[in-house]
C-alpha positions in Angstrom: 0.0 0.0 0.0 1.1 3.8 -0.7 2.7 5.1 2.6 0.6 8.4 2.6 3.2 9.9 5.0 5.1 10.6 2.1 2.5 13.1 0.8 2.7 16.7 0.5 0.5 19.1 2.5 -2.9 19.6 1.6 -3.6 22.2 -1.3 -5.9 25.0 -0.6 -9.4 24.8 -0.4 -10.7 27.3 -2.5 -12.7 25.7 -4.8 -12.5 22.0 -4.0 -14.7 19.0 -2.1 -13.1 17.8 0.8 -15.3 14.3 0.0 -14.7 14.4 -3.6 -11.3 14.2 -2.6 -11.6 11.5 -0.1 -13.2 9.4 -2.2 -11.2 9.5 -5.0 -8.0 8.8 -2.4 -9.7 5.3 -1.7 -10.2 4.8 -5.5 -6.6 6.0 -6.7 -4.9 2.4 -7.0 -7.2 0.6 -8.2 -7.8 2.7 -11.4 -4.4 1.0 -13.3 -6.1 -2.9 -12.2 -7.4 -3.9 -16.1 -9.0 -7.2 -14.1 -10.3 -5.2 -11.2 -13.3 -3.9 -10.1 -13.4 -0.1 -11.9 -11.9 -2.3 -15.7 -15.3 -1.0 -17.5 -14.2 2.6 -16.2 -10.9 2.0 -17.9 -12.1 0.9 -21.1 -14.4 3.4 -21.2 -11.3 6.0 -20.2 -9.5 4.2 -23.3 -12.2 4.9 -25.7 -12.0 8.5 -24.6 -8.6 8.6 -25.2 -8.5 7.4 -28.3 -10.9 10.5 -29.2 -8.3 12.9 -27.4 -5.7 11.8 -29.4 -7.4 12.0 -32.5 -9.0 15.3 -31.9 -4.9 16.5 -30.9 -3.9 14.9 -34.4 -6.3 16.7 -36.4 -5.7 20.1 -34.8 -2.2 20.4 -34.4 -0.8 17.7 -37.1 -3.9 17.3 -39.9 -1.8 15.8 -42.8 0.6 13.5 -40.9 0.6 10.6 -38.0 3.3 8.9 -36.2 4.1 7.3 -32.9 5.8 10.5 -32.1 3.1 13.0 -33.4 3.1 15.1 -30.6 7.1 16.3 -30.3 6.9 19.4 -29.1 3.2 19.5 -27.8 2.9 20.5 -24.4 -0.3 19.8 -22.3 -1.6 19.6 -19.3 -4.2 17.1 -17.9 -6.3 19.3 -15.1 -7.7 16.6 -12.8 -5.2 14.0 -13.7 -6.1 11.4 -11.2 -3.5 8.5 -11.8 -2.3 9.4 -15.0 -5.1 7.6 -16.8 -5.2 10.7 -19.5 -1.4 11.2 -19.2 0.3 8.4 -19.8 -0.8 7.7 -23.2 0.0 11.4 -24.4 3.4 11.3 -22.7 3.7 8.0 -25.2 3.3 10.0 -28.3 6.1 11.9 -27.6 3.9 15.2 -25.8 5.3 17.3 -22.7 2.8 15.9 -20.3 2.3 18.1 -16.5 -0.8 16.3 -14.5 -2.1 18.4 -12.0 -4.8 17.0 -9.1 -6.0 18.0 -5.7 -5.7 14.7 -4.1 -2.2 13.9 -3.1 -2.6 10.2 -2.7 -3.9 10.2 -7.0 -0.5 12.2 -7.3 1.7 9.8 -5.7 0.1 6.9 -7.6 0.5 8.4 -10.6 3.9 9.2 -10.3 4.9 5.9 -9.6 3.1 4.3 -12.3 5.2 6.6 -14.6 8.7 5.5 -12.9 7.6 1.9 -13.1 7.1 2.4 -17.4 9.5 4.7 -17.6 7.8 7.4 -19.0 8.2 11.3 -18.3 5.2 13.3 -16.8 5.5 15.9 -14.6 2.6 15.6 -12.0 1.9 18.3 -9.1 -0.3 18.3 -6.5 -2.3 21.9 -7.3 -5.2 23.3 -7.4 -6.4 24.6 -11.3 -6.5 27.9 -9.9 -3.1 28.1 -8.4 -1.7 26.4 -11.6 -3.6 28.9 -13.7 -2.0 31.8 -11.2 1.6 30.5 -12.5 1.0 32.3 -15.7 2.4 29.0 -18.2 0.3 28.0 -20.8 0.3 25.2 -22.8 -0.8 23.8 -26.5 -3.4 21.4 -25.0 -5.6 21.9 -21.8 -7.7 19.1 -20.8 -10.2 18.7 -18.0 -12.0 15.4 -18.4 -14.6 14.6 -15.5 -13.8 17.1 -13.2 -16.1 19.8 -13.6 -19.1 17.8 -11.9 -16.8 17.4 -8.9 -16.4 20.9 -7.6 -18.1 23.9 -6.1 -17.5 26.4 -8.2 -18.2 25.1 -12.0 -17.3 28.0 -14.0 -14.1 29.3 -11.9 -12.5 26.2 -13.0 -13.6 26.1 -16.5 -12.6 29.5 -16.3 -8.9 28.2 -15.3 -8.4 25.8 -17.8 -9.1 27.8 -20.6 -6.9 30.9 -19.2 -4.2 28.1 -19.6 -4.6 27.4 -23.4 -2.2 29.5 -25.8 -3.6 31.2 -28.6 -4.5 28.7 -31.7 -4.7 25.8 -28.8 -6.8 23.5 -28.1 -8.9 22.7 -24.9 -11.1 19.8 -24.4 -13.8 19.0 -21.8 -15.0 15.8 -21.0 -18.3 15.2 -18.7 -21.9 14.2 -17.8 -24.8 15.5 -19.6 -27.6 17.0 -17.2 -30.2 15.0 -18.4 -32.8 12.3 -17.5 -31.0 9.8 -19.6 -27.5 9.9 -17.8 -29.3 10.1 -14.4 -30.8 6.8 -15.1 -27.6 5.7 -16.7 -24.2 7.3 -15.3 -26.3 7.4 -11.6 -29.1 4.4 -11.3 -27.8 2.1 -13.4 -23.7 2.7 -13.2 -23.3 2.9 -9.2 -26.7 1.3 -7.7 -27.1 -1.5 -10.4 -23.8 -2.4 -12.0 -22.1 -0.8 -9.4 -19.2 0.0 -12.1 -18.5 3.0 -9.4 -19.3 3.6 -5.9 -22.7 4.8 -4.5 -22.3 8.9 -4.2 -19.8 9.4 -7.0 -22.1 11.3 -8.5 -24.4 13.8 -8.1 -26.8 14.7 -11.1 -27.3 18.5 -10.3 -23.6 18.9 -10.6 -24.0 17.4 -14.1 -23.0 19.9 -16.9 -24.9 20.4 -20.1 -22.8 21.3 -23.5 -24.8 24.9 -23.4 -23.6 25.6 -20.2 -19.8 24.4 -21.1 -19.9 26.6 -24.3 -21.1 29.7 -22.1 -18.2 29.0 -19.3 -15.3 28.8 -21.9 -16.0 32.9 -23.0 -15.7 34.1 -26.3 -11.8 33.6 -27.0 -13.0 30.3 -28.0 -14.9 28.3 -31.0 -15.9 24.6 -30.6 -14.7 22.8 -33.7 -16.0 19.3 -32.3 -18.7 17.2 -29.4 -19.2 13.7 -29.5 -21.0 11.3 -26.8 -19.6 7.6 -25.5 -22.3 5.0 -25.1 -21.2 1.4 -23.8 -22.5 -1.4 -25.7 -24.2 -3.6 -22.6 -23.4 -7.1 -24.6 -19.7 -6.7 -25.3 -18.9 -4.2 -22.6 -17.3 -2.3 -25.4 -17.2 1.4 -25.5 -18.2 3.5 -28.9 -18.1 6.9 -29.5 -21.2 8.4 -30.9 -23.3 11.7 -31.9 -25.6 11.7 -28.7 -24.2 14.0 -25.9 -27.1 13.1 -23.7 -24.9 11.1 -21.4 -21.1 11.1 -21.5 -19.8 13.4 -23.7 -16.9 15.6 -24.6 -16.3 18.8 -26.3 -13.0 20.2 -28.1 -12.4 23.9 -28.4 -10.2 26.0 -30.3 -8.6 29.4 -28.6 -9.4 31.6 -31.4 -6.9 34.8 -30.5 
């Protein structure tokens, strides 16, 4: 087990959930377990990566691909949890910085990385003391976050004050919707029990009006697309309803 003495000192608690961040300290190592008990919350974090990556590759690189693709990219993962989102960026060659509130999902995350030998520079911080730094970077993303804190629009806010001009910013959440409160809430943690009772609450959900509003005017959606798991295969797809899971990619227009 993670010796939590090790950790560094809680972060300010501005604009974050004490409980959120307790409950995501008990979930921390198990995320990385592909046999475990959250595996159908990895493949769906896989599908959504592929997405990411694709959505990078279009943007930055639109008439190329390679392993390496992103040389030179920087980005940062607000929310980074244990690298889940990281890791396979810091892959392709990017100049991945992870940045969460929970200390434990730091430290996990950190040593996952030193265990594959891969570079990503994780911290535990707040958006808005990150965003107070003044660095910006090619790529800002914020996936399932935002339905986890107080204030909603401060740290949508954050992230996209972090974006350099011509970048790209993409936010992934939950719909505010009948659909995904029978879906991500009745049937995901009461029935399937894919996630812990409480994880989430449905008037903290987010609707893609709402997001487009928060980011401000510096910024132009070029693409949205939903995820839907197929209940026979367990296999995630991506697909044009947002009324669940969905995630939206922006482009900093200044």
């Amino acid at each position: 087990m993670l010796d939590k003495s090790k950790l560094s000192a809680p972060v300010s608690s501005a604009n974050v959930s004490e409980d959120e961040i307790a409950r995501f300290d008990a979930l921390a190592e198990s995320w990385w377990d592909p046999n475990g008990k959250y595996k159908t919350a990895l493949a769906f974090n896989a599908a959504r990566v592929e997405h990411i990556v694709s959505a990078i590759n279009k943007h930055f690189k639109p008439h190329g691909a390679a392993d390496h693709l992103f040389n030179g990219l920087s980005i940062l993962d607000v929310g980074s949890g244990g690298g889940l989102i990281c890791e396979p960026l810091a892959k392709r060659g990017a100049e991945v910085t992870g940045i969460d509130a929970s200390s434990v999902s730091v430290e996990v995350a950190k040593r996952h990385a030193q265990q594959r030998k891969l570079l990503v520079n994780y911290h535990h911080s707040l958006a808005g003391d990150w965003a107070r730094k003044g660095e910006t970077y090619d790529v800002v993303i914020n996936a399932e976050v935002v339905e986890h804190v107080p204030d909603q629009y401060a740290l949508i806010q954050d992230c996209a004050a972090m974006v350099k001009p011509g970048g790209l910013l993409i936010l992934a959440t939950i719909n505010r919707t009948l659909k995904s409160y029978l879906v991500a809430i009745v049937g995901a943690e009461y029935i399937m029990r894919y996630l812990p009772v409480g994880t989430h609450d449905w008037r903290k959900f987010v609707t893609p009006k709402e997001m487009d509003e928060w980011v401000g005017e510096a910024f132009v959606r070029k693409s949205q697309c939903g995820f839907a798991l197929n209940p026979m295969n367990k296999q995630w797809r991506q697909t044009s309803s947002v009324s669940v899971n969905y995630l939206c990619c922006y482009k900093h227009s200044a």
